[in-house]
DSSP file (Angstrom, degrees, kcal/mol; ACC not computed):
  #  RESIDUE AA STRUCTURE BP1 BP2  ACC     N-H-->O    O-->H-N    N-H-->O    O-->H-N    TCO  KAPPA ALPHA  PHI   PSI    X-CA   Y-CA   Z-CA
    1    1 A X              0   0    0      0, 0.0     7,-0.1     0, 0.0     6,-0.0   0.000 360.0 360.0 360.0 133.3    5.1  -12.0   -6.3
    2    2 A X        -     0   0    0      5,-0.6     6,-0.1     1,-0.1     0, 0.0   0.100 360.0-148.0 -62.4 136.7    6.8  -15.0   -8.1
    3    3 A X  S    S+     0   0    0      4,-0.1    -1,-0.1     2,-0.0     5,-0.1   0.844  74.0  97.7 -94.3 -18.3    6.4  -18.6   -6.0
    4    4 A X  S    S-     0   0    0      1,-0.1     4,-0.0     3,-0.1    -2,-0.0  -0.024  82.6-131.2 -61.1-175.7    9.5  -19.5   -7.3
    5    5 A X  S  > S+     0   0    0      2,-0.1     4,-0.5     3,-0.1    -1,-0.1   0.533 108.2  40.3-111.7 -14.3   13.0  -19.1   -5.3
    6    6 A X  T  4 S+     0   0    0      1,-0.2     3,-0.4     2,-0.2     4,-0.2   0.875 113.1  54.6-112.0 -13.2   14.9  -17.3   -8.4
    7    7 A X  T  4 S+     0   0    0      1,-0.2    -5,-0.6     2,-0.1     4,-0.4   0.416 103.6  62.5 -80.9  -5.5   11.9  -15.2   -9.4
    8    8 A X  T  > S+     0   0    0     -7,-0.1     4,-1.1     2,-0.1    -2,-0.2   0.551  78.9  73.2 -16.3 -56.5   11.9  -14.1   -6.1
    9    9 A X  T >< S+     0   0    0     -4,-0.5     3,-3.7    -3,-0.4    -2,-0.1   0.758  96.7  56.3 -64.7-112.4   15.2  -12.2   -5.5
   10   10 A X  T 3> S+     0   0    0      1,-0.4     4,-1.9    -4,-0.2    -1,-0.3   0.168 111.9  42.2 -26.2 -64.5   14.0   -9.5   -7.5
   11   11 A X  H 3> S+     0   0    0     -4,-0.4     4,-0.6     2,-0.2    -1,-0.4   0.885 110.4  54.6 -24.4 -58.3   10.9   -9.5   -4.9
   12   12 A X  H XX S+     0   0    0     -3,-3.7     3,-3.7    -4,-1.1     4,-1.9   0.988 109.4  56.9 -43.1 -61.8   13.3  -10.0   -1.7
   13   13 A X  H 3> S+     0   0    0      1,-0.3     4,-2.9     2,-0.2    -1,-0.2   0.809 109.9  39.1 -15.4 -74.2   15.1   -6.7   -3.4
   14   14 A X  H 3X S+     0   0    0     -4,-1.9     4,-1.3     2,-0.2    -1,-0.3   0.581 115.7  51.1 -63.8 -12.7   12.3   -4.7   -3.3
   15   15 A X  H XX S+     0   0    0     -3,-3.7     3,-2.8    -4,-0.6     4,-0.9   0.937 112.9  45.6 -78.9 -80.1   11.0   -5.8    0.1
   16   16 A X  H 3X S+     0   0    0     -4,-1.9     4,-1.3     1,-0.3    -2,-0.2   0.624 111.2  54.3 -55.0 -36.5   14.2   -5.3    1.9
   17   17 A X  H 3X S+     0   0    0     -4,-2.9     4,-3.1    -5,-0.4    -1,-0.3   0.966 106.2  56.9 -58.2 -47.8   14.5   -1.7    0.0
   18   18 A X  H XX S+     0   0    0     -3,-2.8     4,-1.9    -4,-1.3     3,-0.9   0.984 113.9  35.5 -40.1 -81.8   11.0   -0.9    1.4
   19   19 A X  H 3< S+     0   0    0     -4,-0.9     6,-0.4     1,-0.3    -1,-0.3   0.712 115.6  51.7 -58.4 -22.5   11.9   -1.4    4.8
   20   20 A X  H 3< S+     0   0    0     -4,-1.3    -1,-0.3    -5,-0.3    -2,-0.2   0.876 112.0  47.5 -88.8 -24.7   15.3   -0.2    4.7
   21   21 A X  H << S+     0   0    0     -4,-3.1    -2,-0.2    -3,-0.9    -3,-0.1   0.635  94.9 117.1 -72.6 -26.5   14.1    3.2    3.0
   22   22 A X  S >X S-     0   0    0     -4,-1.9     4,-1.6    -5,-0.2     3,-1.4  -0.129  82.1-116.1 -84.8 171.3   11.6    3.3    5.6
   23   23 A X  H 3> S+     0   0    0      1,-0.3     4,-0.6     2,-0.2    -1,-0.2   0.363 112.8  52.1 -96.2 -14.0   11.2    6.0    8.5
   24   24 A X  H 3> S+     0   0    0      2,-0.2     4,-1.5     3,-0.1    -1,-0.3   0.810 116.7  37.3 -94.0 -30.4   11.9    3.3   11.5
   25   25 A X  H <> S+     0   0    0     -3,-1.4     4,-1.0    -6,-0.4    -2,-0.2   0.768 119.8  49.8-116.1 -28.9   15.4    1.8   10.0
   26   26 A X  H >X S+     0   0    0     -4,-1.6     3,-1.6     2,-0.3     4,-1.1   0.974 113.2  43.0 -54.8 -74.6   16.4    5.3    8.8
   27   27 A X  H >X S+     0   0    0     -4,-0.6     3,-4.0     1,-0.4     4,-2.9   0.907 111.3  54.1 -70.7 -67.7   15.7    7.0   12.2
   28   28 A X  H 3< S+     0   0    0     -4,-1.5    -1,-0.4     1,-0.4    -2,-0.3   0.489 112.2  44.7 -68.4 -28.5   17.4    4.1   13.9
   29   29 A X  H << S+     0   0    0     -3,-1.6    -1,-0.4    -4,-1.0    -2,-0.3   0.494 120.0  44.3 -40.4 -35.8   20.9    5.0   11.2
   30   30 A X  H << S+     0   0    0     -3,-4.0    -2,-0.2    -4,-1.1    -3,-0.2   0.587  90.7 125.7-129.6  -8.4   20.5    9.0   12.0
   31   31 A X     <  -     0   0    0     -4,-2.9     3,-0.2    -5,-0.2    -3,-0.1   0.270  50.1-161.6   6.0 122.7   20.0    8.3   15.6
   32   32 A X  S    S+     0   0    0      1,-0.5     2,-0.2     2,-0.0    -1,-0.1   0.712  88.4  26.6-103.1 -78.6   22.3   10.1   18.2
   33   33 A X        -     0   0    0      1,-0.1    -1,-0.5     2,-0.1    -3,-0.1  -0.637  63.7-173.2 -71.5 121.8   21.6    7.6   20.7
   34   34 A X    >   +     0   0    0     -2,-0.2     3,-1.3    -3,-0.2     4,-0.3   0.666  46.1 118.4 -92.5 -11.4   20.4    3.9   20.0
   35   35 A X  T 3  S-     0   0    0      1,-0.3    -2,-0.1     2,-0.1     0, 0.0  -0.142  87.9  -4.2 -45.5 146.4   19.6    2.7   23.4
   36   36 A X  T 3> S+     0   0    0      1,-0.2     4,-1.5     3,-0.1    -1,-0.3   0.702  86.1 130.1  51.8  29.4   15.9    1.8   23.5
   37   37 A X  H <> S+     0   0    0     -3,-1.3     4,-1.9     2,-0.2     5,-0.2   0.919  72.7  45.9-105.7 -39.1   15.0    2.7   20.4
   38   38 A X  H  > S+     0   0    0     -4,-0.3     4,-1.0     2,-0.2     7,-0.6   0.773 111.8  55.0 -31.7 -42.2   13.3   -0.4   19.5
   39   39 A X  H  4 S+     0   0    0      6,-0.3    -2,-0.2     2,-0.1    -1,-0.1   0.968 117.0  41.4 -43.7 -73.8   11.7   -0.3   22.8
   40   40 A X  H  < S+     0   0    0     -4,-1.5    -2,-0.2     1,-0.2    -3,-0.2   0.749 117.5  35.4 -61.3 -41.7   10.6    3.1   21.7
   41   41 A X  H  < S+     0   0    0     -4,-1.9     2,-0.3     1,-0.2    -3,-0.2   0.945 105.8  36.8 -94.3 -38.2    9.7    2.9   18.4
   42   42 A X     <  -     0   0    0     -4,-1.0     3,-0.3    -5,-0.2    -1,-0.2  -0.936  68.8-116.0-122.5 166.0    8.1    0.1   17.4
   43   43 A X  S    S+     0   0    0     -2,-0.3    -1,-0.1     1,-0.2     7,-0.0   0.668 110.7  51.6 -32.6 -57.1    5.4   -2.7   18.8
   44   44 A X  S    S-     0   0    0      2,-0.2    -1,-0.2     3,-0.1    -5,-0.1   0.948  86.8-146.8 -72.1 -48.7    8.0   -5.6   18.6
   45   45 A X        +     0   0    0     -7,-0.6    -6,-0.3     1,-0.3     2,-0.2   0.742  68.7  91.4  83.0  28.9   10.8   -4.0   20.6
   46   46 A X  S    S-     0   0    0     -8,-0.3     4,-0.4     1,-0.3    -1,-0.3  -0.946  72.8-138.7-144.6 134.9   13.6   -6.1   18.2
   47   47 A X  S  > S+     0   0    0     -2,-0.2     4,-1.8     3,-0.1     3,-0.4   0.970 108.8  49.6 -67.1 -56.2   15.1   -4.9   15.1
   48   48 A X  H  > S+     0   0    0      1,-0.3     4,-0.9     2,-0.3     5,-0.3   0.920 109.7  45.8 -24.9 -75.4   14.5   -8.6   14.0
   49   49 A X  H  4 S+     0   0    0      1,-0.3    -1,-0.3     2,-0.2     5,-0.2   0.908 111.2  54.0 -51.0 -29.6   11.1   -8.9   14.9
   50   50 A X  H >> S+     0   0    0     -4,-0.4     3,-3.1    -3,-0.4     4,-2.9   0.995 115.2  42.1 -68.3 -50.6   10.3   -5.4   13.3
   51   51 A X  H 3X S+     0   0    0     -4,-1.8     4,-1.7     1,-0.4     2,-1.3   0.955 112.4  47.2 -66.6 -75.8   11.8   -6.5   10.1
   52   52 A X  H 3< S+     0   0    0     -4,-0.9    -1,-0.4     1,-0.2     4,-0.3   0.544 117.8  46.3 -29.3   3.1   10.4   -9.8   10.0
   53   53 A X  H <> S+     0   0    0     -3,-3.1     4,-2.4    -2,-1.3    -2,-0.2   0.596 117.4  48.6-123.9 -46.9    6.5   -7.9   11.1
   54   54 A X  H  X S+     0   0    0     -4,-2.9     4,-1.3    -5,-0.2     5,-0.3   0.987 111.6  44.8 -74.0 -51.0    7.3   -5.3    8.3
   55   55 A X  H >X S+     0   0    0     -4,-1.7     4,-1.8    -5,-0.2     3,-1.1   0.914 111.9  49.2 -35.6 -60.7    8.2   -7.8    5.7
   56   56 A X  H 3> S+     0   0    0     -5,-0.4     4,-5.4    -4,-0.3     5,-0.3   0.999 116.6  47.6 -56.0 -64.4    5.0  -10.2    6.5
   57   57 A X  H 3X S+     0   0    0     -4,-2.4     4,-0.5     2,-0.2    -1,-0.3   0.550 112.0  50.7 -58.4  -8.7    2.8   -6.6    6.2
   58   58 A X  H <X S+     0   0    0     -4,-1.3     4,-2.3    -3,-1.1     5,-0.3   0.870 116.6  46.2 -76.1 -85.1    4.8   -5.7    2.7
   59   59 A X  H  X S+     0   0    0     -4,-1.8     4,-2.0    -5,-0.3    -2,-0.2   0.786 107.8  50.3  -6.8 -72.9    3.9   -8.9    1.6
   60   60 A X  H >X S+     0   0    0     -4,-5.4     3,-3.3    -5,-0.2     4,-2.2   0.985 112.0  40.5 -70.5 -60.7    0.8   -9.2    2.4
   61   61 A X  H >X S+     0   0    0     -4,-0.5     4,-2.7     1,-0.3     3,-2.1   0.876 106.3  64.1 -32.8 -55.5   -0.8   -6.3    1.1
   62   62 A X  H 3X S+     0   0    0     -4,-2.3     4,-1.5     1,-0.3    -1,-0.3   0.814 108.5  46.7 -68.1 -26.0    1.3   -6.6   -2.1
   63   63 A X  H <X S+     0   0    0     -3,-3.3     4,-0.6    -4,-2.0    -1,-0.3   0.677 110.5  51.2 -98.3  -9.4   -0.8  -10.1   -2.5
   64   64 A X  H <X S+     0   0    0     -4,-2.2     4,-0.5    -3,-2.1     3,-0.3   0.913 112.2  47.8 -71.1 -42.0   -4.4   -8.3   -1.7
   65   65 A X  H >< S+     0   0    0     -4,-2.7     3,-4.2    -5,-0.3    -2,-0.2   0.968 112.3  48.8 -71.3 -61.8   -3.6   -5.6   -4.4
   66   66 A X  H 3< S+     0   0    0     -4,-1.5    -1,-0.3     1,-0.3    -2,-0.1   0.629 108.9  53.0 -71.4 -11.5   -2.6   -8.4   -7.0
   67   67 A X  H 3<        0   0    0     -4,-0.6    -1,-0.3    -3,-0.3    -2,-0.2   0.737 360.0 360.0 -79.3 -12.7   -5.9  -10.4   -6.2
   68   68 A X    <<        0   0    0     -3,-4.2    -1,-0.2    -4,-0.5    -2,-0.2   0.150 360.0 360.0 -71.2 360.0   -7.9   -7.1   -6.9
């Protein structure tokens, strides 16, 4: 992952795809009911705070692999 801010985006992209593709932000879009469903589905109990928890965990890992 670049350390620059404009070799970045291209990072952001792909983070933000991760997580948007993914099985919590999806369910929470195909929903019938949204009440509690952060409550119910994940740890933080915020859409914020999930993104912001899934992002840091995207992140990291993607910088363990590249140190391997």
């Amino acid at each position: 992952m670049p350390y620059d801010n404009i070799g970045s985006v291209d990072e952001i992209l792909a983070v933000a795809e991760e997580i948007y593709n993914g099985r919590i932000i999806q369910g929470f879009l195909n929903a019938k009911s949204t009440d509690g469903y952060w409550i119910k589905n994940t740890d933080e109990g915020m859409s914020d705070s999930y993104i912001e928890s899934e992002a840091n965990r995207i992140i990291t890992e993607y910088t363990k692999d590249s140190e391997k």
